[in-house]
PyMOL Python script that loads the backbone (N, CA, C, O; Angstrom):
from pymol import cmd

cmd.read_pdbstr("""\
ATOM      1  N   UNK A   1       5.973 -12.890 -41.863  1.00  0.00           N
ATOM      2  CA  UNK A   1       6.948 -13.414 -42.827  1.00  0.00           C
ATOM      3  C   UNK A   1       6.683 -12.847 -44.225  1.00  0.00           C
ATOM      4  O   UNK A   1       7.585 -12.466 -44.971  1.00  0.00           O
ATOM      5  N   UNK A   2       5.664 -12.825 -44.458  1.00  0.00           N
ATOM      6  CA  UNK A   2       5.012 -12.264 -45.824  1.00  0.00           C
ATOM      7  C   UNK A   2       5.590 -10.932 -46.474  1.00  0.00           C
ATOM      8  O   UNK A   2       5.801 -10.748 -47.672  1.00  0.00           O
ATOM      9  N   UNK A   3       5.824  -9.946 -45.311  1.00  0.00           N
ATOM     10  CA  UNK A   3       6.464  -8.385 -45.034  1.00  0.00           C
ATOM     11  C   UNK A   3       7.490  -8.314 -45.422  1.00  0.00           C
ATOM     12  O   UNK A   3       7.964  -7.178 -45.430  1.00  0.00           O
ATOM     13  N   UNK A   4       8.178  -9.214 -45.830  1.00  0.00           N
ATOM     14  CA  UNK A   4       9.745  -9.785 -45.877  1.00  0.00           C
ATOM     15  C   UNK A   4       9.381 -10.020 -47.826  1.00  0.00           C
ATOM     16  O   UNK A   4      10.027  -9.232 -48.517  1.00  0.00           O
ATOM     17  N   UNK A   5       8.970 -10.452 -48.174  1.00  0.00           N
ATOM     18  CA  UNK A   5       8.863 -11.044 -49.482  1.00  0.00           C
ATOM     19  C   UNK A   5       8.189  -9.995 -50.123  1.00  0.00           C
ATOM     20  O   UNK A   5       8.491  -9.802 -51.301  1.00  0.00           O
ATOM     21  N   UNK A   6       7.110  -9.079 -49.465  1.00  0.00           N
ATOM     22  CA  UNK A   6       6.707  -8.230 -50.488  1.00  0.00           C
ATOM     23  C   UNK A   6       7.567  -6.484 -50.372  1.00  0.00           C
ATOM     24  O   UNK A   6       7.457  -5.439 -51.013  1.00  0.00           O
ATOM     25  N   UNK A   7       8.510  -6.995 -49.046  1.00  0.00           N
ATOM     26  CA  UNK A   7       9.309  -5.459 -49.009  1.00  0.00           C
ATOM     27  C   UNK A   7      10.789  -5.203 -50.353  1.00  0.00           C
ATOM     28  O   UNK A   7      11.291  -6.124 -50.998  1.00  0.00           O
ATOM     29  N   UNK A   8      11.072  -4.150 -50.421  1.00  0.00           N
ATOM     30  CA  UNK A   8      12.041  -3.920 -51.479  1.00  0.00           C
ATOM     31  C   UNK A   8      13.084  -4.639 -50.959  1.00  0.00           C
ATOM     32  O   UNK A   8      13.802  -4.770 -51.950  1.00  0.00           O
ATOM     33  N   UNK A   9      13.671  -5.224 -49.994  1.00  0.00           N
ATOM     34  CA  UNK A   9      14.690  -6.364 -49.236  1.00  0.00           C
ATOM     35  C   UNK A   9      14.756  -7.315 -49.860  1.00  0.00           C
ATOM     36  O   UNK A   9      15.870  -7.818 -50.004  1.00  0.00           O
ATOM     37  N   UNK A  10      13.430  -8.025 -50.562  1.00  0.00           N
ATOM     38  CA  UNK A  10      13.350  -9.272 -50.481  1.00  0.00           C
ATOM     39  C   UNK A  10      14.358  -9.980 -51.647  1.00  0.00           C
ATOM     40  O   UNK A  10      14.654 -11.160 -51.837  1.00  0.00           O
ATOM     41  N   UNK A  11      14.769  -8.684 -52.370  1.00  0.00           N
ATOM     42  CA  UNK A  11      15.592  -8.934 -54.062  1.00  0.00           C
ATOM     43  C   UNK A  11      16.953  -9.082 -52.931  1.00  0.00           C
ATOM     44  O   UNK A  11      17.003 -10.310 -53.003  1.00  0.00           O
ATOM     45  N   UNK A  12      17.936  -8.778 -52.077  1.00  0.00           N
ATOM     46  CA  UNK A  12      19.235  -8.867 -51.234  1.00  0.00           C
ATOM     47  C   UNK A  12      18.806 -10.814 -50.655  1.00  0.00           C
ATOM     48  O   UNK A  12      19.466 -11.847 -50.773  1.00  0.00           O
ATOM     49  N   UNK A  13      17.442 -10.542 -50.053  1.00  0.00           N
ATOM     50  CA  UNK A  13      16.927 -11.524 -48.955  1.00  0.00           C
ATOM     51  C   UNK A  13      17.316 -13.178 -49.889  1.00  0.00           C
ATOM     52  O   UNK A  13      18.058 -14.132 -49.655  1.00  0.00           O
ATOM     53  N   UNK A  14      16.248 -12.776 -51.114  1.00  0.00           N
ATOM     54  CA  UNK A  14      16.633 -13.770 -52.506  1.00  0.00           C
ATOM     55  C   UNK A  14      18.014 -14.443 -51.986  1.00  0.00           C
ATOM     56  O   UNK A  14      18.285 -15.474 -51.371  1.00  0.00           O
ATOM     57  N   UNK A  15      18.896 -13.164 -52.628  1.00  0.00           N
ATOM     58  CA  UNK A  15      20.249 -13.500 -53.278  1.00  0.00           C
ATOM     59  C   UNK A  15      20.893 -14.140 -51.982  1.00  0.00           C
ATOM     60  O   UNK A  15      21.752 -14.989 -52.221  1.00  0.00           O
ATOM     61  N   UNK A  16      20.602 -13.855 -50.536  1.00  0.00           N
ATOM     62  CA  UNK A  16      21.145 -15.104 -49.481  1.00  0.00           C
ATOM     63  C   UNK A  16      20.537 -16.170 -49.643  1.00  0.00           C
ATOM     64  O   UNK A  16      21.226 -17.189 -49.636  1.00  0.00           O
ATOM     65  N   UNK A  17      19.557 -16.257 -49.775  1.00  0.00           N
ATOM     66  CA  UNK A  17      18.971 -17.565 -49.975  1.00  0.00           C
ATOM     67  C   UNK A  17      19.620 -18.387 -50.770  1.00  0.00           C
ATOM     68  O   UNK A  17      20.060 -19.500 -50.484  1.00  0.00           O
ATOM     69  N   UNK A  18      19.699 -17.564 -52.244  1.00  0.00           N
ATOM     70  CA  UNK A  18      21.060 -19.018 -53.177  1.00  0.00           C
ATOM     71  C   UNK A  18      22.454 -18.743 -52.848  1.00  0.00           C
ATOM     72  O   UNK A  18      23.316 -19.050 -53.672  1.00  0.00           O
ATOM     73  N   UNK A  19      22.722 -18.294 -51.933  1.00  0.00           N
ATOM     74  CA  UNK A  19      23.996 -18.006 -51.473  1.00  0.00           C
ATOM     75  C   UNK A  19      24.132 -19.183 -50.234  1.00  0.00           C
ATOM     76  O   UNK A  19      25.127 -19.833 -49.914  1.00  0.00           O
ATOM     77  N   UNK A  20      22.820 -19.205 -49.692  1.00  0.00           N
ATOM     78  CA  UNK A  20      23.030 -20.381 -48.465  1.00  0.00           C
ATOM     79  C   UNK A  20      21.590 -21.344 -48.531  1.00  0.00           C
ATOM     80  O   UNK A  20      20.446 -21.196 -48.102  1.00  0.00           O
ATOM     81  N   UNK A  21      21.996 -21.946 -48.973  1.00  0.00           N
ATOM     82  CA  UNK A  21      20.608 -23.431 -49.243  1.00  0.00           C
ATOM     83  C   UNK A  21      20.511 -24.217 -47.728  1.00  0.00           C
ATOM     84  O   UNK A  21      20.070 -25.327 -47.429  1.00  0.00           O
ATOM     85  N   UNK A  22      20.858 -23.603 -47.268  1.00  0.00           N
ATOM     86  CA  UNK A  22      20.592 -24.099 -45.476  1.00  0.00           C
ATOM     87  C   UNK A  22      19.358 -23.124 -45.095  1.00  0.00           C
ATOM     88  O   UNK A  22      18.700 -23.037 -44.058  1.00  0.00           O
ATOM     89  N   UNK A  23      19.313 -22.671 -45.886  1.00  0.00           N
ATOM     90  CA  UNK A  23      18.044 -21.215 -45.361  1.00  0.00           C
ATOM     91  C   UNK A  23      17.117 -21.407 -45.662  1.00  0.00           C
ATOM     92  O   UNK A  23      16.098 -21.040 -45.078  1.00  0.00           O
ATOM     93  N   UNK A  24      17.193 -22.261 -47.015  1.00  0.00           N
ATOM     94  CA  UNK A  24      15.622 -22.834 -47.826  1.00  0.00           C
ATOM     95  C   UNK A  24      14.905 -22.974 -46.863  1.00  0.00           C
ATOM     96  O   UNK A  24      14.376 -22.040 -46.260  1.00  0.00           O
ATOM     97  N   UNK A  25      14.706 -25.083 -46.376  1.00  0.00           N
ATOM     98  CA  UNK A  25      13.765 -24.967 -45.193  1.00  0.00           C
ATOM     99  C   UNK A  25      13.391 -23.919 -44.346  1.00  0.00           C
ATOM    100  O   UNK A  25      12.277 -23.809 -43.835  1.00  0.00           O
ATOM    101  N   UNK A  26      14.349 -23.135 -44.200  1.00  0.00           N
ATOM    102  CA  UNK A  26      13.581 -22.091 -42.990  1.00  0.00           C
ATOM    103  C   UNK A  26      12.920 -21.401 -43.824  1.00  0.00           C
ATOM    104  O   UNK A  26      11.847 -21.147 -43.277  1.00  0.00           O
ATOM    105  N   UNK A  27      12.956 -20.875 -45.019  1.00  0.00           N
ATOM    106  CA  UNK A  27      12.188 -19.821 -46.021  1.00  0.00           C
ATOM    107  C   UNK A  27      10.425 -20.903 -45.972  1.00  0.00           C
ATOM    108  O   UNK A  27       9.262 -20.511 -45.888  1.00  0.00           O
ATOM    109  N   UNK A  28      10.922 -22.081 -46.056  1.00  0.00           N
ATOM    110  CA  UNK A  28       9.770 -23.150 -45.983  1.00  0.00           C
ATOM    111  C   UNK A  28       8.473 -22.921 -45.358  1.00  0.00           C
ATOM    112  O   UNK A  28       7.379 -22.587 -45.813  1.00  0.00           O
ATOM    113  N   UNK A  29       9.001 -23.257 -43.904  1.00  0.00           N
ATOM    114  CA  UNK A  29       8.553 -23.088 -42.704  1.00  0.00           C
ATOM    115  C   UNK A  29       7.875 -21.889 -42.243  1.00  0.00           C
ATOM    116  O   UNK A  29       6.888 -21.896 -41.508  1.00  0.00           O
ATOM    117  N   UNK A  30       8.627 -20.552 -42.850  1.00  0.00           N
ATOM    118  CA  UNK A  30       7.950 -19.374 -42.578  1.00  0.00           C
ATOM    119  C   UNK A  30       6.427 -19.124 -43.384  1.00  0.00           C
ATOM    120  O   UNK A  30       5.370 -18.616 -43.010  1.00  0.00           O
ATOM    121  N   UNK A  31       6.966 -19.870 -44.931  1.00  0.00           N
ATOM    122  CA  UNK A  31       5.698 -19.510 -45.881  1.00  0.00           C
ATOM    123  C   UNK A  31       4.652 -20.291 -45.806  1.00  0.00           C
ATOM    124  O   UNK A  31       3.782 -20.147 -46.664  1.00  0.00           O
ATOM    125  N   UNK A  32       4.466 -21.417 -44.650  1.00  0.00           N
ATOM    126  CA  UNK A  32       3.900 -22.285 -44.683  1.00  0.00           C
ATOM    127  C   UNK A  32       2.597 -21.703 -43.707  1.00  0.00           C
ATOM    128  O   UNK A  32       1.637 -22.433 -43.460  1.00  0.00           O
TER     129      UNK A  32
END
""", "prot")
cmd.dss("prot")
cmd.show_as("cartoon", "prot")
cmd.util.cbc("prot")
cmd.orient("prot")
């Protein structure tokens, strides 16, 4: 999960995230 946050994606990956707040928890869960 980590690969995801430190790849050049993660600035697109972000912008779904406040695009869909249903994703949070799962962003949660992964970083946990």
């Amino acid at each position: 999960a980590y690969v995801f946050f430190s790849s050049p994606v993660s600035k697109d990956f972000v912008s779904n995230i406040k695009n869909d707040t249903s994703v949070l928890p799962r962003i949660g869960a992964l970083r946990e």
